[in-house]
LUMRODO-791357 format. One record per atom (N, C-alpha, C): x negated, y negated, z negated; residue number from 0; atom name. Coordinates in pm, whole numbers, plus 32768, in hexadecimal, padded with zeros to 4 digits. Layout:
LUMRODO-791357
(atom (X Y Z) NUM "CA"),
...
//
This chain:
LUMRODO-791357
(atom (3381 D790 DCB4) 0 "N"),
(atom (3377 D7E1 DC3B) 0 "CA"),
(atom (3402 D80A DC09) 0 "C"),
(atom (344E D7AF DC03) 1 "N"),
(atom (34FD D803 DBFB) 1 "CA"),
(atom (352C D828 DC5A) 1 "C"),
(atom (34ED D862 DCA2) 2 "N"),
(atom (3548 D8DA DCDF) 2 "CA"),
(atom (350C D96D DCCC) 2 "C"),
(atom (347F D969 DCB2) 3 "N"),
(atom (3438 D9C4 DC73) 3 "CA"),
(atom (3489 D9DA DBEB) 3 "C"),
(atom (347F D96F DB84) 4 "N"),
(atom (34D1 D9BE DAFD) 4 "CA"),
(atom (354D DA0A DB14) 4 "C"),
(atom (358E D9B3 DB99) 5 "N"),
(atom (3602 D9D0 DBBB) 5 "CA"),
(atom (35F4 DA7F DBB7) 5 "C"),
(atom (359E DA83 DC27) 6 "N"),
(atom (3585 DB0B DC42) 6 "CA"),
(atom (3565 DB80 DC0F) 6 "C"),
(atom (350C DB3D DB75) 7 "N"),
(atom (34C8 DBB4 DB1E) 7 "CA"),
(atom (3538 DBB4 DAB0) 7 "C"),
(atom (3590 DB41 DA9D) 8 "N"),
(atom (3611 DB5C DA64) 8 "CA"),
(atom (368B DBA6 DA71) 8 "C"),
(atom (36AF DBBD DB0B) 9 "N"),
(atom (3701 DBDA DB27) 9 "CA"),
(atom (36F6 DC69 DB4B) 9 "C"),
(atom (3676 DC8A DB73) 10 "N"),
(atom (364E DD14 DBA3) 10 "CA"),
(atom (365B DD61 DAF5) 10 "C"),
(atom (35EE DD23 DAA6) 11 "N"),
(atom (35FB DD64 DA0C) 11 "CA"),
(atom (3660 DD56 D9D1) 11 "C"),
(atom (36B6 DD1B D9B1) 12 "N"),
(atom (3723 DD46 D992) 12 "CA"),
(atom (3777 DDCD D9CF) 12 "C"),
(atom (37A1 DDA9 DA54) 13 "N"),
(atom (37C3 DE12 DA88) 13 "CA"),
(atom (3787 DEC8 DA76) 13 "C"),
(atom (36F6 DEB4 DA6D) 14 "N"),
(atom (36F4 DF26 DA8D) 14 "CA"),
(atom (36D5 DF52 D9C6) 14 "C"),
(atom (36B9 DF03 D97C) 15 "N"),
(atom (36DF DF1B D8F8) 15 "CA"),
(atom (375E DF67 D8E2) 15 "C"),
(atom (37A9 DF1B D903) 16 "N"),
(atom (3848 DF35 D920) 16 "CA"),
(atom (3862 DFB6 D94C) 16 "C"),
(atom (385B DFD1 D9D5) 17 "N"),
(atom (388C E072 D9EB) 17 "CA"),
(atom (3804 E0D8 D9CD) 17 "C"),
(atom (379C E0D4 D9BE) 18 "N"),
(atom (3768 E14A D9A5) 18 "CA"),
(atom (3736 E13B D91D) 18 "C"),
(atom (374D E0DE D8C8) 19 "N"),
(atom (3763 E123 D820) 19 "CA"),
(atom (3813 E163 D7F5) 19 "C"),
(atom (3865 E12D D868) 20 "N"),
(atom (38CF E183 D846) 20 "CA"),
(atom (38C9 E1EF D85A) 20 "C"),
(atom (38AA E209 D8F2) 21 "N"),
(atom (387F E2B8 D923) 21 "CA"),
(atom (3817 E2D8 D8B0) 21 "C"),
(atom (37B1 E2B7 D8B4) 22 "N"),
(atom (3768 E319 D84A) 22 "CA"),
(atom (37DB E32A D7BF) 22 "C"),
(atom (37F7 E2C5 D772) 23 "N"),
(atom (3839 E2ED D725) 23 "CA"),
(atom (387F E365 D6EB) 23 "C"),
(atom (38E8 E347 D777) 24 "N"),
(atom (3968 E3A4 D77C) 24 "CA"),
(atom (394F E42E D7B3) 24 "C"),
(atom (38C3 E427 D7F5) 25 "N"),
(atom (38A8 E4C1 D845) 25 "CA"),
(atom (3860 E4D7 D7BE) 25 "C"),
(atom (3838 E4C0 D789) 26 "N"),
(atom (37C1 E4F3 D717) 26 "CA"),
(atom (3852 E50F D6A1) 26 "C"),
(atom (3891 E4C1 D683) 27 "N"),
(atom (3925 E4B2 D605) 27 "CA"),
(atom (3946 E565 D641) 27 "C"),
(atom (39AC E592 D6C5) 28 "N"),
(atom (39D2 E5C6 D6FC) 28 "CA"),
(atom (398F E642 D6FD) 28 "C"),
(atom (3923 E647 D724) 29 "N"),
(atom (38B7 E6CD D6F9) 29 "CA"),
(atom (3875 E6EE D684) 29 "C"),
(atom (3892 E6BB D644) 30 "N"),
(atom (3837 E6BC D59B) 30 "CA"),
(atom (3893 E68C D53C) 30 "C"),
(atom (38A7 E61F D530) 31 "N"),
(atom (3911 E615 D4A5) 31 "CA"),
(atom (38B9 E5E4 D44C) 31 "C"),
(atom (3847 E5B9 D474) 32 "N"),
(atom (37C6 E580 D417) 32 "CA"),
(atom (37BA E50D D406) 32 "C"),
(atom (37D0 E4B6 D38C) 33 "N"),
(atom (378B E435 D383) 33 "CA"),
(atom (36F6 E428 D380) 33 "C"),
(atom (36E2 E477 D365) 34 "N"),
(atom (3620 E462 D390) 34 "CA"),
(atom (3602 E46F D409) 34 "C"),
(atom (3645 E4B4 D471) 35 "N"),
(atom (360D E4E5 D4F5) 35 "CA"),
(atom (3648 E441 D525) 35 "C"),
(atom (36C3 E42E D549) 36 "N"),
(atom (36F7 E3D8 D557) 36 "CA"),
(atom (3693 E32E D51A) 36 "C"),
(atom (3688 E301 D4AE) 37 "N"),
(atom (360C E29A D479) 37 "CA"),
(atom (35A2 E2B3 D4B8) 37 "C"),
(atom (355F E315 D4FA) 38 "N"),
(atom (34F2 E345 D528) 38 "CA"),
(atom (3502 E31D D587) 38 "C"),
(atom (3560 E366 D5F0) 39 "N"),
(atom (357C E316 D688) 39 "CA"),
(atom (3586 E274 D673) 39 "C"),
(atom (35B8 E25D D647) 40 "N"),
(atom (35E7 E1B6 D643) 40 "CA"),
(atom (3565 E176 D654) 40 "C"),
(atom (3517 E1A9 D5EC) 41 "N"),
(atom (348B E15D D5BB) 41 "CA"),
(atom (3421 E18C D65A) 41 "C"),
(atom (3440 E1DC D664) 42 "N"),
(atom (33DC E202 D70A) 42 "CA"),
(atom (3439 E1A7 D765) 42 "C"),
(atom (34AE E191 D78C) 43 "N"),
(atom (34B9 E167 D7F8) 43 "CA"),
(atom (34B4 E0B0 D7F3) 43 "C"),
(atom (34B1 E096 D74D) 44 "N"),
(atom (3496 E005 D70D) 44 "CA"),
(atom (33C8 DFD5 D751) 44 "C"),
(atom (3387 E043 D739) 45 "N"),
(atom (3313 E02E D753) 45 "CA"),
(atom (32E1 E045 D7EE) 45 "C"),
(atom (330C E0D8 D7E2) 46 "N"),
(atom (32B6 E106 D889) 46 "CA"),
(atom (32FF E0CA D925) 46 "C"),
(atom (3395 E0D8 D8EE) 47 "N"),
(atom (33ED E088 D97E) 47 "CA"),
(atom (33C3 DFED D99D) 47 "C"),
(atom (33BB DFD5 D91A) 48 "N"),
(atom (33A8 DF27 D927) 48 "CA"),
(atom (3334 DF48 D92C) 48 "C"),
(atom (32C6 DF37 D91C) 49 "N"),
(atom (3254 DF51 D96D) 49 "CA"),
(atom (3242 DF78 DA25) 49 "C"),
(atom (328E DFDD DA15) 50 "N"),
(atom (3286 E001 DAA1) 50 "CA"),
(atom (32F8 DF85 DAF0) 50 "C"),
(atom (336D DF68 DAD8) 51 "N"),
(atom (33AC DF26 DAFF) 51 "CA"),
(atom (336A DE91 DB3A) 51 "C"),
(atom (3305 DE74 DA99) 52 "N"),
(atom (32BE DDD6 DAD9) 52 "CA"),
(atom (3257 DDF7 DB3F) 52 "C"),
(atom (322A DE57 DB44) 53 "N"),
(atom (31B6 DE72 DBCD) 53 "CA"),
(atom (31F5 DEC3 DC34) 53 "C"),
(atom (3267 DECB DC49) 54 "N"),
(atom (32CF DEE2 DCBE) 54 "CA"),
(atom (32B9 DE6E DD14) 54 "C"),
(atom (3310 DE02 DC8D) 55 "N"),
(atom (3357 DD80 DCD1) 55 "CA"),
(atom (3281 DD38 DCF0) 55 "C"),
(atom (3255 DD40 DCB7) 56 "N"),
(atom (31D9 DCF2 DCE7) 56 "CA"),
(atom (31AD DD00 DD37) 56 "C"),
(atom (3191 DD99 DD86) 57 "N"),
(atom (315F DDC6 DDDA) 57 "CA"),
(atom (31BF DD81 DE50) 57 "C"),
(atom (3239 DD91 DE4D) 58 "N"),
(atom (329D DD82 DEB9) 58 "CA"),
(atom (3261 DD09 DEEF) 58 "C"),
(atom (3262 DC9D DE69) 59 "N"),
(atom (3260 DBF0 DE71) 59 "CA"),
(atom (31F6 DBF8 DED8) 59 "C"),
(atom (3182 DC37 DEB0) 60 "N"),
(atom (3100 DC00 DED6) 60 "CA"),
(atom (30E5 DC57 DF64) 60 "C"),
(atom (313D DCB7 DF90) 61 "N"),
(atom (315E DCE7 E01A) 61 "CA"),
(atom (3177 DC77 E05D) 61 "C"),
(atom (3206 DC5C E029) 62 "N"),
(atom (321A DBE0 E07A) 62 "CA"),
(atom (31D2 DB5B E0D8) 62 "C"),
(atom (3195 DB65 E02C) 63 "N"),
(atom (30F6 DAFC E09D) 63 "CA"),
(atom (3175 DA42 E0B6) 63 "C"),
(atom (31D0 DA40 E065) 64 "N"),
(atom (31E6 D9D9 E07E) 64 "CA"),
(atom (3211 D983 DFE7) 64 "C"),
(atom (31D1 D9CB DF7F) 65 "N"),
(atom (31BC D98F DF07) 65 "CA"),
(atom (3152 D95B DEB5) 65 "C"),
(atom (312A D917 DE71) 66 "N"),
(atom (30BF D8ED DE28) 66 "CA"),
(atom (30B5 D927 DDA5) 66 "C"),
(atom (3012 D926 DD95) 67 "N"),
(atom (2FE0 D97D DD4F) 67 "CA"),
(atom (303A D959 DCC4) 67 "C"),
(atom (3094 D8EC DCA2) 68 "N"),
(atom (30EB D8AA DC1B) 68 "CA"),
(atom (3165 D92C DC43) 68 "C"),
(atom (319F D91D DC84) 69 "N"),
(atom (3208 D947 DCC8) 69 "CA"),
(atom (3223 D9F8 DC9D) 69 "C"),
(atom (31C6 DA1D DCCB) 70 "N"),
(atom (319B DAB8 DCDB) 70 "CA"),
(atom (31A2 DACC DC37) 70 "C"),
(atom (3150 DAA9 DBEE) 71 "N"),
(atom (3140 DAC4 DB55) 71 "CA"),
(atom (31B5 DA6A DB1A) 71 "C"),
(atom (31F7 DA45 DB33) 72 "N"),
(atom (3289 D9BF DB11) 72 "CA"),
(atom (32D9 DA7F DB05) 72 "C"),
(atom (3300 DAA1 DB9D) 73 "N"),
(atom (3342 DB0F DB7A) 73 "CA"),
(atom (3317 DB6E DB6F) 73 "C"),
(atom (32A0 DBBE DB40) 74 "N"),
(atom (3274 DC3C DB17) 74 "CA"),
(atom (3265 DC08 DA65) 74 "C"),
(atom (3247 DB84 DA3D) 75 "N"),
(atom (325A DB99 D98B) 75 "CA"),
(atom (32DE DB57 D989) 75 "C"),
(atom (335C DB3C D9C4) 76 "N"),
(atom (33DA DB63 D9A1) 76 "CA"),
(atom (343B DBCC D9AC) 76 "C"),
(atom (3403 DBED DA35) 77 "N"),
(atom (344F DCAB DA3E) 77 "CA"),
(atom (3414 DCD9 D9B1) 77 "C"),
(atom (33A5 DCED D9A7) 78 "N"),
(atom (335F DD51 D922) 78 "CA"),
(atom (339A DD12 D892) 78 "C"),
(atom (33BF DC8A D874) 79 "N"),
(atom (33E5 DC66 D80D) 79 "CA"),
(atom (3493 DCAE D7EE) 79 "C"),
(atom (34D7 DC7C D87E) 80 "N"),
(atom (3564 DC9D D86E) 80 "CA"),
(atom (3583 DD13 D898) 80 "C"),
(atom (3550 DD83 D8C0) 81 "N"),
(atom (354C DDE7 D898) 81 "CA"),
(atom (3530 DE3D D835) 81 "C"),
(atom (34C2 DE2E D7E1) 82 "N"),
(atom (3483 DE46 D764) 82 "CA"),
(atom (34FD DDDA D6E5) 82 "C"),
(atom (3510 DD84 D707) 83 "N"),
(atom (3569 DD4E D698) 83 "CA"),
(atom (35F1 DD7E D687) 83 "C"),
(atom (3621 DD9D D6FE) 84 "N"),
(atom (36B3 DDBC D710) 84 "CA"),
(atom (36D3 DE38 D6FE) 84 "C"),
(atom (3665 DE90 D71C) 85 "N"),
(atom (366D DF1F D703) 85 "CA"),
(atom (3665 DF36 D677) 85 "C"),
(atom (3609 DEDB D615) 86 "N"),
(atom (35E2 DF0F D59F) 86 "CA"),
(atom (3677 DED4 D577) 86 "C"),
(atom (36BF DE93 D580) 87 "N"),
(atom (3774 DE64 D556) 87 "CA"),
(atom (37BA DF01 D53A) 87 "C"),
(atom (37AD DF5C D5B0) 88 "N"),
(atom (3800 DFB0 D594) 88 "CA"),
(atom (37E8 E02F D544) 88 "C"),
(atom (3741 DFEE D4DD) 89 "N"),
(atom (36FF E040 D479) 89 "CA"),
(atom (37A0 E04F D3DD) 89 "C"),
(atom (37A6 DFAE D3DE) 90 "N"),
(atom (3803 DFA4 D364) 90 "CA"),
(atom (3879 DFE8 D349) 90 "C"),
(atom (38B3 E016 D38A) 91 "N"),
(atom (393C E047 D36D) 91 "CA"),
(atom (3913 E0DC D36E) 91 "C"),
(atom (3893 E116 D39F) 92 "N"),
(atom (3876 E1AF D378) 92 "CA"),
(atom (383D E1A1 D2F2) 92 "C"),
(atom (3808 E146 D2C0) 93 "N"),
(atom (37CA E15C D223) 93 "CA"),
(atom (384A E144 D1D4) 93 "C"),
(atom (38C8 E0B4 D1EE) 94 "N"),
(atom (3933 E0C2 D19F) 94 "CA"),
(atom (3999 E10E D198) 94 "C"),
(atom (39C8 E16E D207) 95 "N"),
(atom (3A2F E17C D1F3) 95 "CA"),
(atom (39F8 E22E D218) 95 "C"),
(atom (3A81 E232 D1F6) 96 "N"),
(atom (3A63 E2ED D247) 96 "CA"),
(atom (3A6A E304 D2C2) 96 "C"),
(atom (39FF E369 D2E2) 97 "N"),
(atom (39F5 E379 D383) 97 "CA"),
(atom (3A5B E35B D3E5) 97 "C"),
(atom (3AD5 E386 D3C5) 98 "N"),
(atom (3B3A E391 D435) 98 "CA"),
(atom (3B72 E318 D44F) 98 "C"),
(atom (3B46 E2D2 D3D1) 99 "N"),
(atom (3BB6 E25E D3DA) 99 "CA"),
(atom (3B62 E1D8 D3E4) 99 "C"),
(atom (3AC7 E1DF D3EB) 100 "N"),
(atom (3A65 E1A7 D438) 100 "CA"),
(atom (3A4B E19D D4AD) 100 "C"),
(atom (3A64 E222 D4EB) 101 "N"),
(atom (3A7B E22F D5A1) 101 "CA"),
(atom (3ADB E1D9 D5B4) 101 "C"),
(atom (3B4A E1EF D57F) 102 "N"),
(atom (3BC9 E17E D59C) 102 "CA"),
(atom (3BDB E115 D5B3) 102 "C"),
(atom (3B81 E0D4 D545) 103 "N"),
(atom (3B5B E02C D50F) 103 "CA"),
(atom (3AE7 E004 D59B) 103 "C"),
(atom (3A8E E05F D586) 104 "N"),
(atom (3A09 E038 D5E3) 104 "CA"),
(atom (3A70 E06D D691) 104 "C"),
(atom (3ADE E082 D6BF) 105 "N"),
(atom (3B26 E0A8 D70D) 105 "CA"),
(atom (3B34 E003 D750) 105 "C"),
(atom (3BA3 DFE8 D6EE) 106 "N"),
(atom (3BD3 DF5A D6D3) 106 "CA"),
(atom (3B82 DEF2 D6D9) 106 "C"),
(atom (3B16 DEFB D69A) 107 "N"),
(atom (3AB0 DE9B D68C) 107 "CA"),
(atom (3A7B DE68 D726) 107 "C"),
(atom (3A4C DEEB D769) 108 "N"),
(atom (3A18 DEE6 D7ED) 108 "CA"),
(atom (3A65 DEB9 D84E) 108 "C"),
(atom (3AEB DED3 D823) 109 "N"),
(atom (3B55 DEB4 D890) 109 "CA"),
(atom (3B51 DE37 D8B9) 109 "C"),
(atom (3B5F DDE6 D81C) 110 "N"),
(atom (3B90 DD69 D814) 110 "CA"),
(atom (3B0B DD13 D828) 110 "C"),
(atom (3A75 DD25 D83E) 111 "N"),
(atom (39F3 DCFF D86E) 111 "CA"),
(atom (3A17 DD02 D906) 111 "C"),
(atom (3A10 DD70 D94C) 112 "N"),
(atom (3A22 DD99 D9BC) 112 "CA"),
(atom (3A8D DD25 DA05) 112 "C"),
(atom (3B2A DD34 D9B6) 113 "N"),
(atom (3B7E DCE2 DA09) 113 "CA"),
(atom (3B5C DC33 D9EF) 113 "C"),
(atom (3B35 DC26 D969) 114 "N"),
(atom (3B02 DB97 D969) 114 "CA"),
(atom (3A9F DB65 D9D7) 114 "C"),
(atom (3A42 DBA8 DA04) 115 "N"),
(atom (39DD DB8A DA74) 115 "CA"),
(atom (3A15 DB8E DACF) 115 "C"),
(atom (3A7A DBEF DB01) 116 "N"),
(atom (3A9A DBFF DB64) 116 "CA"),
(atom (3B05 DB90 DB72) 116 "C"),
(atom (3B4C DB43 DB18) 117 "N"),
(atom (3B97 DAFB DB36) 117 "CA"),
(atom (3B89 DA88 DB24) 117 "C"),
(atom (3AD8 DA44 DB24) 118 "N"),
(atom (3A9A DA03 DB26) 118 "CA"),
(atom (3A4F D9C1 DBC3) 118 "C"),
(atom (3A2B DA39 DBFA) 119 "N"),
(atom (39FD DA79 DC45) 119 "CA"),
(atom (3A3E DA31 DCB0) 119 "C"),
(atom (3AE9 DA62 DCBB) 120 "N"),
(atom (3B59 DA44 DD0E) 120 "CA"),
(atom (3B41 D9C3 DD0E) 120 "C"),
(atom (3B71 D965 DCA7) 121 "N"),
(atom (3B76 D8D3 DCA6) 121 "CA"),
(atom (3B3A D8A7 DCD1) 121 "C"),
(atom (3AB2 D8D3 DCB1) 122 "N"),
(atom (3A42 D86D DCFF) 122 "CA"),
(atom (3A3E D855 DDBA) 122 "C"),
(atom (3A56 D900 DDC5) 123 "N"),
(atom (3A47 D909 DE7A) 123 "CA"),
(atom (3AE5 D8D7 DE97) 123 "C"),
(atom (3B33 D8B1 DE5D) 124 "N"),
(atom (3BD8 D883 DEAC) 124 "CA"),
(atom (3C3E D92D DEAB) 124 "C"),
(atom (3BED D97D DE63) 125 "N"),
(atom (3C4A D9F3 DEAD) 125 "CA"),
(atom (3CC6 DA26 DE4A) 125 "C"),
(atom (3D03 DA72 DE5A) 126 "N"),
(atom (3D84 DA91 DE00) 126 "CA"),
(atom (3D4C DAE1 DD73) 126 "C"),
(atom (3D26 DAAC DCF9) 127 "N"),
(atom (3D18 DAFF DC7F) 127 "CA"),
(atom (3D2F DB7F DC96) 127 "C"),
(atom (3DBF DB9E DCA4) 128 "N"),
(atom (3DEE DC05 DC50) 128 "CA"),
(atom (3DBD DC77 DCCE) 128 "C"),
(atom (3DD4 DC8B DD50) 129 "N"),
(atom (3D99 DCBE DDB5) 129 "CA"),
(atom (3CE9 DCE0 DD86) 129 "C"),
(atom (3C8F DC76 DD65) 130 "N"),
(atom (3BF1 DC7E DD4C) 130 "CA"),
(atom (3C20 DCFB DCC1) 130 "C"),
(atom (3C5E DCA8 DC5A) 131 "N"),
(atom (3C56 DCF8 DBF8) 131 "CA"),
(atom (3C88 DD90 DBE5) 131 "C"),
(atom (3D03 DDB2 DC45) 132 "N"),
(atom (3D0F DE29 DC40) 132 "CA"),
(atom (3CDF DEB2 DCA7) 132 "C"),
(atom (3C91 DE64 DCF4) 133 "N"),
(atom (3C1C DEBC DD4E) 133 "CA"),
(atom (3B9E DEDF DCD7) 133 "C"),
(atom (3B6C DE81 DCAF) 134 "N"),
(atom (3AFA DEAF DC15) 134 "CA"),
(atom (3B25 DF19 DBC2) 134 "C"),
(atom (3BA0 DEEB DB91) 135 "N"),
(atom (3BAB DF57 DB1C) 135 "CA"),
(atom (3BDF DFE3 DB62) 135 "C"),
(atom (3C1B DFC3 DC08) 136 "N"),
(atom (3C33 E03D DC1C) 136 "CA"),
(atom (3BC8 E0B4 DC22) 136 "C"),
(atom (3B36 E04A DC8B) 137 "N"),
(atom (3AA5 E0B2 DC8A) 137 "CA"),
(atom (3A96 E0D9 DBF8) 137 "C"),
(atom (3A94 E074 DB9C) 138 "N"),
(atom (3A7D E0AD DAF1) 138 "CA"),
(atom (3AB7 E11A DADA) 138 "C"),
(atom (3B29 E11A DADD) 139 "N"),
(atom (3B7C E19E DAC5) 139 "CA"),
(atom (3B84 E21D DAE3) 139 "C"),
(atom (3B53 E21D DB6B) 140 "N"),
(atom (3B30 E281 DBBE) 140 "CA"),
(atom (3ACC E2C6 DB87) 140 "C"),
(atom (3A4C E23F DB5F) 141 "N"),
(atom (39FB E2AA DB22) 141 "CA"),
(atom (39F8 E2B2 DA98) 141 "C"),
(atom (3A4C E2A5 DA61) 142 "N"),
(atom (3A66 E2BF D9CC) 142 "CA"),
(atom (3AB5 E33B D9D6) 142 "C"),
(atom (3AEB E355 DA3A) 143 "N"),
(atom (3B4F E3E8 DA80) 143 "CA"),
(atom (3AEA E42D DA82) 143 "C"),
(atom (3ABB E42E DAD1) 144 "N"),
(atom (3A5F E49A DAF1) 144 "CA"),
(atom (3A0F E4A5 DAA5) 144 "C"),
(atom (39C3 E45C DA3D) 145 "N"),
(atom (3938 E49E D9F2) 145 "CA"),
(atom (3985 E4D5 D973) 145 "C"),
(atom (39FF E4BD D949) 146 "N"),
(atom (3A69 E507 D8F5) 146 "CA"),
(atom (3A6C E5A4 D911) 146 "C"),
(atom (3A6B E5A2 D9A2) 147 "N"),
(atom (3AA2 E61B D9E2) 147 "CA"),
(atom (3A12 E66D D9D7) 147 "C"),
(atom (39B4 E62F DA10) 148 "N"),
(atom (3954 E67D DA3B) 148 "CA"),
(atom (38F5 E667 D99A) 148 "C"),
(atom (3909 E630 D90F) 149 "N"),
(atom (38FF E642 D880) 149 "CA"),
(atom (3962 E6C8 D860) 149 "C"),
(atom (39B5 E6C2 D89C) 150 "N"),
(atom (3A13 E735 D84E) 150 "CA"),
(atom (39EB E7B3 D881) 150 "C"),
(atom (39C3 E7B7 D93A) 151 "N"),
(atom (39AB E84A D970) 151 "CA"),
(atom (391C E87D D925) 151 "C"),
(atom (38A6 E826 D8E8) 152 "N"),
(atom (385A E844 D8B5) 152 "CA"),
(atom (3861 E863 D831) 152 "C"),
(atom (388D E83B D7D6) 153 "N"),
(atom (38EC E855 D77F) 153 "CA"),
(atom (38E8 E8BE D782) 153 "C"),
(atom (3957 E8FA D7B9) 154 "N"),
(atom (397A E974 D7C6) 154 "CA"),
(atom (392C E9EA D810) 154 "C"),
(atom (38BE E9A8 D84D) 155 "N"),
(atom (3830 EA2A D860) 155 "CA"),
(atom (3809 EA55 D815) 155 "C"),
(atom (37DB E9D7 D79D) 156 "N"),
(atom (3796 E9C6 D745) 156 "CA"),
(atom (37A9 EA4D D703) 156 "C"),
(atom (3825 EA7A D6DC) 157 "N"),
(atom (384D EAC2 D691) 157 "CA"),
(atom (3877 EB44 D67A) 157 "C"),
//
């Protein structure tokens, strides 16, 4: 059973992590909306984590080498820590002003992201800072690009 939480932990976080940033910042980038923006958050808080825990369940129970504890161990922790972690980067769009909420919720993700990841390292023997700066590099990339491809729409838009 802990390696299942392991699994529905480590997967939900993560993907909390980079695709409430991408939505974020592609939605911030093309709109300029705190409502559109709260809106995404709250869909990818509900429907990803949803879809995310019957990803990882389906996979488990492909496998065929888990028990029926096991399988639901990590499909109601992916769905918890995804849905929990995502709704985190609700707060700083209701307190602060948009731009400077992307920023915070920037930071926020970073420092989730490299904490796991440099968790992650320890446990398997491998070098932190190597685990940790391959993560935030994929993060970044796509925090690049849904910026980019928020801004080219953006600018259709109009």
């Amino acid at each position: 059973m802990k390696d299942s939480l392991r699994t529905g932990l480590s997967f939900g976080l993560t993907s909390a992590v980079i695709t409430t940033l991408g939505l974020m910042v592609g939605l911030h980038s093309g709109t300029h909306s705190r409502m559109v923006v709260l809106s995404g958050v709250f869909t990818i808080a509900i429907a990803d984590a949803f879809s995310d825990a019957l990803g990882i369940h389906i996979s488990k129970e492909f496998e065929n080498a888990h028990t029926i504890r096991e399988v639901w161990g990590a499909t109601i922790s992916t769905f918890l820590a995804k849905f929990l972690f995502a709704m985190t980067f609700i707060v700083p769009v209701f307190l602060l002003p948009l731009s400077h909420a992307i920023i915070v919720s920037l930071v926020w993700g970073f420092l989730i992201l490299g904490s796991l990841s440099y968790l992650m390292a320890r446990a398997n023997g491998e070098s932190p800072w190597r685990i940790i700066g391959e993560h935030v590099l994929i993060a970044g990339v796509v925090v690049v690009i849904t910026h980019w491809v928020g801004d080219l729409l953006g600018a259709l838009a109009q």
